[in-house]
C-alpha positions in Angstrom: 99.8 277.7 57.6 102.8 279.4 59.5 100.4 282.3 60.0 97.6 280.4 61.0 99.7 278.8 64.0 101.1 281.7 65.3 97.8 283.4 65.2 96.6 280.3 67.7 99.9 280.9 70.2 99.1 284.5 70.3 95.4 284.0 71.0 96.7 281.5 74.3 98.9 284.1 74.9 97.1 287.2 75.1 96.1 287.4 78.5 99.3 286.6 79.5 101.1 289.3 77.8 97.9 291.9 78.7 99.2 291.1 82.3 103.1 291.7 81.5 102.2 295.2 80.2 100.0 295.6 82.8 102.3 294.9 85.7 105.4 296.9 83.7 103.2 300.1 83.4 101.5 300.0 87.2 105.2 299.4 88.3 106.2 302.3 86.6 103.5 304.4 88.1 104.0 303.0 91.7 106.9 302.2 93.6 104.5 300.6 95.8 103.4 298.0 93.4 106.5 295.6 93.7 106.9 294.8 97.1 105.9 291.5 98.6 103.8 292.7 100.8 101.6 294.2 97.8 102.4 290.9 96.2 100.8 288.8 98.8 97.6 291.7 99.3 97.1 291.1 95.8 96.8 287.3 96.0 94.8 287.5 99.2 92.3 289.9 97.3 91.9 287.6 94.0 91.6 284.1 96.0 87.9 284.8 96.7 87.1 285.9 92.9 89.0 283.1 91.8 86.8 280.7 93.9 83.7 282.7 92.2 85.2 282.9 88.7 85.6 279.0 88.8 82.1 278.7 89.2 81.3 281.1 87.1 83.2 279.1 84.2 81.4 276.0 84.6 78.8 277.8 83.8 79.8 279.6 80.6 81.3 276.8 79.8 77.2 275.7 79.4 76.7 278.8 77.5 74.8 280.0 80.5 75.3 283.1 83.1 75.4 283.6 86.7 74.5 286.8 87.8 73.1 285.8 91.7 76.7 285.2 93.0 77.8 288.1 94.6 74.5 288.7 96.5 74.9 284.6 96.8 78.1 285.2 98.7 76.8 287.7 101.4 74.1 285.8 101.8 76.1 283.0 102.7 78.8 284.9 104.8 75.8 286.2 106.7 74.0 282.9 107.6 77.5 281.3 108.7 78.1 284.5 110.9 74.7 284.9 111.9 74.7 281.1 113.5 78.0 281.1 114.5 77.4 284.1 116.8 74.0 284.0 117.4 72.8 280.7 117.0 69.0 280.3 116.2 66.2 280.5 119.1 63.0 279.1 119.0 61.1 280.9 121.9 57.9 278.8 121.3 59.6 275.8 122.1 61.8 277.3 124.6 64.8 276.2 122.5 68.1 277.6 121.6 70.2 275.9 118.9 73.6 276.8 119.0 76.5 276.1 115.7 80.3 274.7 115.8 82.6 276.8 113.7 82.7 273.6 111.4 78.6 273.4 111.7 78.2 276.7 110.3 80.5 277.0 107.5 79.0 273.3 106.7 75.3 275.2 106.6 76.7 278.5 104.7 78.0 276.0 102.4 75.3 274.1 102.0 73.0 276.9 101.0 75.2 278.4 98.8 74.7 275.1 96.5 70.8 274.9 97.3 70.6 278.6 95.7 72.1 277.6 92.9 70.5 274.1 92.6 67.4 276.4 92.4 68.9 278.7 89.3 69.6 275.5 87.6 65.9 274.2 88.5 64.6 277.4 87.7 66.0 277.5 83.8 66.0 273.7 83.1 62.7 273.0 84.7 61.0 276.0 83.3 63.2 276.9 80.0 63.9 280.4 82.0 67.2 282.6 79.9 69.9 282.2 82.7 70.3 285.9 82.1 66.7 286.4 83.8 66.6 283.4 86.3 69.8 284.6 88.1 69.1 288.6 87.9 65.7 287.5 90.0 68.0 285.3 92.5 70.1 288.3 92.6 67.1 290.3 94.1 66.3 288.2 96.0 69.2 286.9 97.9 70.5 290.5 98.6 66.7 290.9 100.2 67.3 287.8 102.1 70.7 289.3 103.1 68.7 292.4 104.7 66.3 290.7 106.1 68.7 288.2 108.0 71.2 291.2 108.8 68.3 293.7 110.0 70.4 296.0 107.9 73.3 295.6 110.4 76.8 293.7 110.3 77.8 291.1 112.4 80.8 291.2 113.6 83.4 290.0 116.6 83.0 286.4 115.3 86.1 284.7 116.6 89.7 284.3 116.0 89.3 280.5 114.8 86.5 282.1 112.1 89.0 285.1 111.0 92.1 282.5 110.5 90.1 281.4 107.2 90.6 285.3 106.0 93.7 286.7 107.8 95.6 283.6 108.7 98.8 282.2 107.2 100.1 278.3 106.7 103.3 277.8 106.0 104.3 281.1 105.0 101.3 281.8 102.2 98.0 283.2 103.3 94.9 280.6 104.1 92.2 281.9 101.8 95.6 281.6 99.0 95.7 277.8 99.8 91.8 277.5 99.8 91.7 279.1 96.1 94.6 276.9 94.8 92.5 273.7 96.2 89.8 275.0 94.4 91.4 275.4 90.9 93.3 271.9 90.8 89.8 270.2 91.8 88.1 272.3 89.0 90.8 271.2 86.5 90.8 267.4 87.3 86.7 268.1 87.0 87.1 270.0 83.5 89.9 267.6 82.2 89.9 264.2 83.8 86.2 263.7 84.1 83.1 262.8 82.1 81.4 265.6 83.7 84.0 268.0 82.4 83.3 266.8 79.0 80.0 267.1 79.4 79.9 270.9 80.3 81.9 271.4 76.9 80.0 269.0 74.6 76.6 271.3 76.0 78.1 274.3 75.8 79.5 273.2 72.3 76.4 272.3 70.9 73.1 271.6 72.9 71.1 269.7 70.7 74.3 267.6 69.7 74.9 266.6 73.3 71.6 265.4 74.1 71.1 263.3 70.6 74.5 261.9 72.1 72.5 260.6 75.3 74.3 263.4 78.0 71.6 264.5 80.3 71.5 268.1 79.9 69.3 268.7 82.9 71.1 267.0 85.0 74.7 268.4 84.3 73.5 272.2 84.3 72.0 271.5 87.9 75.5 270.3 88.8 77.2 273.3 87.7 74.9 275.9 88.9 74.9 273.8 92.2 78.9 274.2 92.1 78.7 277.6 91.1 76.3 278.7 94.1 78.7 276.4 96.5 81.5 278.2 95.4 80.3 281.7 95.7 79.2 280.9 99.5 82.9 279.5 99.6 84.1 283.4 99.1 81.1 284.7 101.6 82.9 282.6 103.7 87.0 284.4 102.8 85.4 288.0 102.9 83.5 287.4 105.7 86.1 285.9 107.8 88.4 289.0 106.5 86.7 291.2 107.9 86.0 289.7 111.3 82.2 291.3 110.3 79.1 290.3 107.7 78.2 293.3 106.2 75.1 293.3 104.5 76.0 294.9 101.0 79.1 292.6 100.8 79.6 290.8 97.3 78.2 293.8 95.5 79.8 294.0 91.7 81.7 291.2 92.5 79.3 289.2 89.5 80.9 291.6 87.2 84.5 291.1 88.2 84.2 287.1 87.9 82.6 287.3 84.2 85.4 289.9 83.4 88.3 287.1 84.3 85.9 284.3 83.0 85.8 286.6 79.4 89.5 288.0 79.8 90.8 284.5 80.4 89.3 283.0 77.8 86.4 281.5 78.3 83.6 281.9 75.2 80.3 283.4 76.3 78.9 280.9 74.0 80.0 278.3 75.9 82.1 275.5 74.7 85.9 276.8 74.8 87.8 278.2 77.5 89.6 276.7 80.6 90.2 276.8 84.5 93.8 278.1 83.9 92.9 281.0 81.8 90.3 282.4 84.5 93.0 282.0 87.2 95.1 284.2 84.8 91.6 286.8 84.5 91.3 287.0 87.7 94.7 287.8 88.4 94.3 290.7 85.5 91.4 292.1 87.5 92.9 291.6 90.6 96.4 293.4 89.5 94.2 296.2 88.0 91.9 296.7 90.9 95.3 297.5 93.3 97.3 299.4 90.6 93.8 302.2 90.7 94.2 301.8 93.8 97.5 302.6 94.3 97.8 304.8 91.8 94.6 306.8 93.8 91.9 306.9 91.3 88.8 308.0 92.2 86.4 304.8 92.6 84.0 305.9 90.3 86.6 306.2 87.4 87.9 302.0 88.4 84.2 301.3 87.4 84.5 303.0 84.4 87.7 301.3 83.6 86.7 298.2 84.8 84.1 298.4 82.4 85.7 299.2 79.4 87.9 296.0 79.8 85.3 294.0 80.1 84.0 295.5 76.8 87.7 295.1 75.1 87.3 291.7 76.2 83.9 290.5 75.0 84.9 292.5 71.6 88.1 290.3 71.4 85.9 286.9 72.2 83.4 287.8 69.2 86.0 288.5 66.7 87.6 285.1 67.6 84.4 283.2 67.5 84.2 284.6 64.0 87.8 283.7 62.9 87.3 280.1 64.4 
């Protein structure tokens, strides 16, 4: 029984010590990595995969997958600068329509959920895998991207726009402040709500939770609506970053939000994992994207590392499921 237990507080505790070792041997590497100016880089970098890896729970937490967000976030960062700079014209009506900063992000946001109230129409309404529905929303909001862009940034859109990327309040940076608003609301929704036990009862077992009377249809629109809301949320951070829309933004950023959904926790097969855990995956990813950095290895190699964690990780998810 003794064993048993202390099996269980390892388990919890795994990510937590991956990202001790972690920040011990980068440190050792890099006299660059301790310094709070890294410190506050590094948080600045992870806020917008947190605010995608959130989303991307809810959704695993279903026993589903989102791979559309990334192309869903430049999307999104590209309509909200797109309006904000350009507004829209309507030369047949000899009509311009121009967008408030607040207007803009608003409409950004707003399509970031319709996308992915679509993926959730798409697979509930027409039994489509996840796997496939979001691949093709993938390809298709990365065309839209182009097609909105021309192929061309946008850039120079303002210095109230660029405060949501580069500012500071109270001494910690903005998008820091929007990514810790995002994980207490998505632990009240996980923890405190019906909808949060919901999302684990389906995820649990399917056929279980709708014999129980939970509307499955219903609460998988919700989280694919959350999760596209929240992916427009980091268009929004990267965009505003970089003072510019660029139209391959968000590219591979799908893979680093299932890597800290899987290295936090989170069971592919939906059912177990938690808010908490992600924040701590993304921080993993986040810690190991600047220590390559730092340490100046060649890009291509971070994917191949990058890579082979995520492996480790699903590896280490399917021997638990099979201890549990």
């Amino acid at each position: 029984m003794n064993l048993i237990i202390q099996k269980e507080k390892l388990y919890k505790l795994q990510s937590l010590i991956a990202l001790f070792v972690l920040c011990i041997i980068i440190s050792i590497l890099s006299d660059k990595f301790l310094t709070v100016a890294n410190g506050w880089n590094v948080l600045r970098q992870i806020s917008v995969n947190i605010c995608i890896s959130v989303g991307m729970t809810l959704v695993v937490l279903t026993a589903g997958i989102d791979l559309s967000v990334g192309s869903v976030l430049a999307l999104c960062g590209a309509i909200t600068a797109g309006l904000l700079k350009n507004g829209i014209e309507l030369p047949l009506q000899n009509l311009f329509i121009g967008f408030t900063l607040l207007g803009a992000i608003i409409i950004g946001l707003v399509f970031g959920g319709a996308l992915g109230f679509f993926n959730g129409w798409v697979i509930t309404r027409f039994k489509v895998p996840p796997f496939v529905a979001t691949l093709a929303m993938l390809t298709m909001a990365r065309g839209l991207t182009m097609l909105w862009t021309k192929g061309f940034p946008i850039s120079n859109l303002g210095s109230n726009f660029d405060y949501i990327g580069t500012g500071w309040f109270i001494g910690v940076p903005v998008p820091v402040w929007i990514s810790i608003f995002v994980i207490i609301i998505a632990m009240v929704l996980t923890t405190k709500t019906p909808l949060g036990r919901y999302i684990y009862a389906i995820g649990g077992n399917e056929n279980a939770a709708r014999l129980s009377g939970i509307k499955i249809h219903k609460i998988k629109l919700i989280v694919y609506t959350l999760a596209g809301g929240l992916a427009a949320l980091g268009g929004l951070m990267v965009t505003a970053r970089l003072d510019s829309a660029q139209p391959n933004a968000g590219t591979g950023y799908e893979l680093d939000a299932i890597a800290a959904v899987v290295i936090g926790g989170t069971s592919l097969s939906g059912g177990r994992g938690s808010i908490l855990g992600t924040v701590l995956g993304a921080i993993i990813i986040g810690v190991l994207n600047n220590g390559l950095v730092l340490l100046n290895v060649s890009p291509f190699w971070q994917q191949v590392v990058k890579g082979m964690v995520i492996l480790l990780a699903v590896i280490i998810d399917r021997a638990n499921a099979k201890n549990d």
